[in-house]
N, C-alpha and C positions, 0 to 999 in steps of 0.2 A: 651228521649232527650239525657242523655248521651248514649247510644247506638248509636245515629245516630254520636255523634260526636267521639266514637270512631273507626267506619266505617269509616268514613270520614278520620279520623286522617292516618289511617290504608290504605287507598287509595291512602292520598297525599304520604306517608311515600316509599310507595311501587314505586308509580310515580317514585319521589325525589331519590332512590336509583339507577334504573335502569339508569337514566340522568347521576348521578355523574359518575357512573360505566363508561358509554362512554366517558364526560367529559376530564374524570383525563387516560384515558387507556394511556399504555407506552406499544408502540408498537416495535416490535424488527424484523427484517431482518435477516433471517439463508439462510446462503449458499451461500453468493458472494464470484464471482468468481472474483478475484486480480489480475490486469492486468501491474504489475510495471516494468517489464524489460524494458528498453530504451535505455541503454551505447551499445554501440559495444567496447567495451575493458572490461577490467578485472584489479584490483590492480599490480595482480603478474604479469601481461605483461609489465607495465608499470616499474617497476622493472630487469624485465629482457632485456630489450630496446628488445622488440617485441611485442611494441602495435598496432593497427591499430591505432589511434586515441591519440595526445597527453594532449588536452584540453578535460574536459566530462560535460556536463549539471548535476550541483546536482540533486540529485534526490534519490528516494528510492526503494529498490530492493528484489525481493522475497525471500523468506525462504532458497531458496538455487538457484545456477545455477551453470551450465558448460560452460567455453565454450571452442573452438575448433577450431584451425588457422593455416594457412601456409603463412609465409612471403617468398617471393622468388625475385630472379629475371632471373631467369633461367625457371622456371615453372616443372621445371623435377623432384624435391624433392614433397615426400608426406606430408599430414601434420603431423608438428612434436612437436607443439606447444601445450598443454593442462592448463588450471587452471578451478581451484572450487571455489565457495565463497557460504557463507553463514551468514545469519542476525541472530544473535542471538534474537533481540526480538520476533520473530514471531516463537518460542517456550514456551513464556510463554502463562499464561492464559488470561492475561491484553489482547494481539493481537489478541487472539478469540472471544471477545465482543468488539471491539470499542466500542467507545461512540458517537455520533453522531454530541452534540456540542461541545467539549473538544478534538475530533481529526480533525473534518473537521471546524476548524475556521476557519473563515476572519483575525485572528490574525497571524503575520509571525512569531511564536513562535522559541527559539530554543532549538535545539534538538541534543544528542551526542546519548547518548545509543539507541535511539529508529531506528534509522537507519543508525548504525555499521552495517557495513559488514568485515566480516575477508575473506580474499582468501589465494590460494598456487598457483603454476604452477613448470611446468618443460617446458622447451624446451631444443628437444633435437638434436645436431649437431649446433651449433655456429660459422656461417661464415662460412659455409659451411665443418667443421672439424667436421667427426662424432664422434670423441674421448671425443671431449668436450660437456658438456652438462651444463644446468645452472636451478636453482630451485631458488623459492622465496616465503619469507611470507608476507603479506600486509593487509593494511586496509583501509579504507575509512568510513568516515561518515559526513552525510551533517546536518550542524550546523541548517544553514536555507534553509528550503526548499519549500519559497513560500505562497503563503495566495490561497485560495480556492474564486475558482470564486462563485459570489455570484448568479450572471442570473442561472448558471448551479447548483448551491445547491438548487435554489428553484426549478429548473425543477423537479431533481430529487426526493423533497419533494413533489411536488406536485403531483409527480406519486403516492406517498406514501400517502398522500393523498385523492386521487381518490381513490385507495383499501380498506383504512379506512372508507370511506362515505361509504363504504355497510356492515359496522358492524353491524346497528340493523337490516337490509333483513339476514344477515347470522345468528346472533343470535334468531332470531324467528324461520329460518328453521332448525336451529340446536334441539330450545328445542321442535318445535312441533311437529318434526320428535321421542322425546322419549317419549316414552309411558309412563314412572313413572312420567314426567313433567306435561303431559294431567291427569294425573290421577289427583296429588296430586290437579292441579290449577282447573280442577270441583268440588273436594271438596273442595275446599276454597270458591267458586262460594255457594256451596250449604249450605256452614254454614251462610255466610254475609246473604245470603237470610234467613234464619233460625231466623238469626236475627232480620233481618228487620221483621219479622213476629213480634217475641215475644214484640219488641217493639211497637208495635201498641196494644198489647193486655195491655187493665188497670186490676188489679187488682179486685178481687170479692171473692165471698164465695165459688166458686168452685174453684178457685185459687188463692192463697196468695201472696202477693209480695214476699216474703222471699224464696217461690218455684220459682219464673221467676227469682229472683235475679240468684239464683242460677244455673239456667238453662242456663241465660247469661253467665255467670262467667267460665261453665265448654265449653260453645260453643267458648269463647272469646281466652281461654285456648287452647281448639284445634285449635283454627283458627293461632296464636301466634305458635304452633309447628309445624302446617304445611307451614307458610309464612317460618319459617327458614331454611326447608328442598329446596322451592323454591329459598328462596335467594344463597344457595349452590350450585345449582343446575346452575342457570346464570352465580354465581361467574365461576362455573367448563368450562364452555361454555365461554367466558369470556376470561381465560386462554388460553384455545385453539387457538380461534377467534384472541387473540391480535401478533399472529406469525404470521407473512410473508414471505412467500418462492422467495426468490429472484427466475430471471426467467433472459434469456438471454437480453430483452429490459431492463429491472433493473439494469444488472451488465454494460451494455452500457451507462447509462445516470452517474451510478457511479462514473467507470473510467475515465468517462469525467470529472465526477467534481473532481475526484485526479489529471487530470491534473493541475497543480498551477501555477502561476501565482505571476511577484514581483522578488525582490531582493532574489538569492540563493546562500550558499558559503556551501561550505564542504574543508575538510581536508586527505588527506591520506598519507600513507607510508610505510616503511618495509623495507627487506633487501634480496640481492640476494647471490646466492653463484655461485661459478664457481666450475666444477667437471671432472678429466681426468679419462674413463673410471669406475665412482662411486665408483674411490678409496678413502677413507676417506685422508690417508696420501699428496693427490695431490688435496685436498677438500680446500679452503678456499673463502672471502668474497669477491663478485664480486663491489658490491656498495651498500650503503645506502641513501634512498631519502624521503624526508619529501616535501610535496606540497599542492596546493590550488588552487579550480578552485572557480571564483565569476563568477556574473553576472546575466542576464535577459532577458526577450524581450522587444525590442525596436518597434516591430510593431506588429497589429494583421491586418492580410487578410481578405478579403471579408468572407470567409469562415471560422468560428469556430474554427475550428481543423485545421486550418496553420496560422502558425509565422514566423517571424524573431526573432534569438536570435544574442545576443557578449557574447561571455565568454571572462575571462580571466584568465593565468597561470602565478602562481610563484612557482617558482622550485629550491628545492636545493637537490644537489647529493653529496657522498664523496663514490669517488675511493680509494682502498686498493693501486692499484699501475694499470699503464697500458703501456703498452711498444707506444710509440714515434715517428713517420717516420717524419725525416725532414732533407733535403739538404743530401740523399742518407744515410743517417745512422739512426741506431734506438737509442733511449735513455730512460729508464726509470724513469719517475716520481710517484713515490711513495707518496700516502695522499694527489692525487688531488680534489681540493672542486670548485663544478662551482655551478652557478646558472642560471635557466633559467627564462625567461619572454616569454609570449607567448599569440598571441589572436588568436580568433575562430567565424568566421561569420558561422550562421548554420537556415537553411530554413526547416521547416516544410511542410508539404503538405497531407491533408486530415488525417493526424492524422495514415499514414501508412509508408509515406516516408519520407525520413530524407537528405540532401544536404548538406553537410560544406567546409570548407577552413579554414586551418591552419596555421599558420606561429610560429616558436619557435626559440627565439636567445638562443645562450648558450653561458656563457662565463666564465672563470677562477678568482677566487677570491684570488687564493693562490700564483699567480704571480709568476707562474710555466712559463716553454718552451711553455707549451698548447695556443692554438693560438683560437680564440672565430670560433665558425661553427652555422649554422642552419640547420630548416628543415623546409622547406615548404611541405603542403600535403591538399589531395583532399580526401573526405571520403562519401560512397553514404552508407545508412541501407534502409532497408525493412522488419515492423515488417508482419509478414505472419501468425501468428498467437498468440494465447494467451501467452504471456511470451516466445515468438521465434522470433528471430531476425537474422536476414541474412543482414553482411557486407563488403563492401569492400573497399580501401584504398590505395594508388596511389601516390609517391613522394617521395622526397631521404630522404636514411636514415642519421642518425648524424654521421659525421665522427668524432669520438673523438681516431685515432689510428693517425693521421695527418696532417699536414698544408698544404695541400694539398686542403681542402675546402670539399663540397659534390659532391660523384663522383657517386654514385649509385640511382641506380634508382628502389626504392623496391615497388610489390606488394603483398597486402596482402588481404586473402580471411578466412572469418571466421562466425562461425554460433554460438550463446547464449539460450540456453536452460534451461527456470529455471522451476521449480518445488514448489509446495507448498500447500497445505492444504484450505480450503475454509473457510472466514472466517461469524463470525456474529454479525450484530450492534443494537446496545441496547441503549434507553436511548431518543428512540421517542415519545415527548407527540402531539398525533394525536386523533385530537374532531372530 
């Protein structure tokens, strides 16, 4: 009797383990591939007044990017325009394991360090003087950046999901595929059975209780060293099993769900220099500008993947000094500070193309000669591929040498190319 009931014990125990094992598993995603580039501008363009674009949707951006533009209106110049930027979080450890509930919330949490981006630029020949040249440093980081659609987190769980419901088919052909597993689990087969023997046999004169005791005791003993080499054995299997190889359908239902969604605001800034020939002595500070884009979508389309967005800009800049034209003479104003206000209707479409219209007033706070200008502007992108963005942009530039108003009519043509490492998410309990 107590032999059957330590079998038994010994059956349910073993049950009971394997259950929990699948239960409680925390399953993990290696290898998504990060699809965040979305801006057609850059900090240091926006600094150096050679951005395509003067309003930008927050948002968050890869480990690093280039990009690369010619504003013209002539079309004869090559381009002369370069900046870099790069996110500092996505060099630590913390950005190679996400967490699954703690980054992709429903919560519109906020956020400074986690998606800082610092840039630089140079452009070079300024208003067509190829003597002059203009560099800048900058930053940007989006405070908030949205809440995580929740239809599209569970897509993507559910794919996650579906993979995990064939953990005990995988774990079976994992351990019956090893041969030490088949081995050890017959001899555990052939001692239970050993058992069930001895316990049927009662006691007599050819055999003593205190020999069967004993014979249980050393079989029960084996049976106890070899269930832990099995339990090792699952656990190892287990391990394995609980990793998931993201796959190109996987990193698609992802970057859907980083699409976000909700109230966004980020912050940037920095400073530009102006340079005659990269004389240090003919080097000083072109302007400093500190700004803010908010805003959201006001519709969603038939189709998933297109929007309607409104953004909007506030803007302050402070000029070192800039020379003047007004009623045939020039005059310089020195320590001019303006500010601008600016909104951005901007249309999504299938989640590749991008359509906006801008408008930006600017005006003088320093109640200088400076006389208030704008800029209206048309801006189309095409992302083509993973973190590649191809854009272009259409409308006068700010005149701020004039009172004269805006007379030009600038295009610009530019392509963003970012770079960045794969990452892996941790922290999925999947039964």
């Amino acid at each position: 009797m107590r032999v059957l009931i330590i079998i038994l014990s010994a059956l349910l125990a073993l049950k009971a383990n394997a259950q929990n094992e699948v239960d409680t598993v925390l399953r993990e995603v290696k290898g998504i591939k990060l699809d965040l580039l979305k801006t057609p501008t850059n900090p240091s363009f926006q600094l150096m007044n050679s951005s395509a674009t003067e309003i930008i949707e927050p948002g968050m951006t890869p480990e690093f990017f280039t990009s690369i533009q010619n504003a013209s209106n002539n079309f004869t110049s090559l381009p002369n325009n370069l900046a870099i930027a790069f996110t500092p979080f996505w060099w630590g450890k913390q950005a190679k394991n996400l967490s699954f509930e703690k980054d992709f919330s429903e919560t519109n949490r906020l956020n400074f360090v986690r998606t800082l981006n610092v840039s630089a630029g140079m452009l070079n020949g300024v208003q067509q003087d190829q003597s002059l040249s203009r560099f800048s440093l900058g930053f940007q980081s989006t405070l908030l950046r949205g809440k995580v659609d929740r239809v599209k987190k569970d897509v993507y769980f559910n794919m996650l999901q579906s993979i995990g419901n064939a953990y005990f088919e995988d774990q079976k052909r994992a351990l019956q595929s090893g041969p030490n597993y088949l081995k050890l689990e017959t001899e555990s087969f052939k001692i239970l059975d050993s058992l069930r023997v001895l316990s049927t046999i009662e006691p007599n004169d050819s055999i003593k209780e205190e020999t069967l005791n004993s014979m249980m005791d050393s079989l029960e003993e084996a049976y106890e060293k070899i269930d832990l080499q099995l339990l090792e054995l699952r656990r190892a299997i287990s391990e394995k099993i609980q990793t998931i190889d993201s796959s190109p359908e996987l990193d698609r239902l992802f970057n859907s769900m980083n699409e976000r969604h909700g109230f966004k605001w980020d912050i940037g800034g920095g400073l530009a220099f102006n340079t005659v020939e990269f004389n240090l002595n003919n080097t000083g500070i072109y302007r400093i500008g500190l700004w803010s884009n908010f805003g959201g979508n006001i519709s969603k389309l038939n189709s998933g993947n297109s929007r309607i967005s409104l953004f909007f800009l506030t803007r302050y800049f402070y000029f070192k000094e800039i020379w003047y034209e007004r009623e045939n003479n020039f005059e310089m104003i020195p320590n001019l500070h303006t500010i601008d206000m600016g909104t951005k209707l901007q249309l999504h479409v299938a989640g590749k193309f991008s359509l906006a219209a801008e408008s930006v007033f600017r005006s003088d706070i320093a109640q200088s000669i400076f006389e208030n200008t704008h800029k209206i502007n048309g801006i189309a992108q095409y992302q083509f591929g993973k973190n590649k963005v191809l854009y272009t942009s259409f409308g006068n530039d700010f005149n701020d040498n004039s009172n004269l108003g805006p007379q030009n009519l600038i295009v610009t043509f530019g392509v963003n190319l970012g770079f960045g490492e794969d990452i892996d998410l941790k922290g999925l309990m999947i039964k």
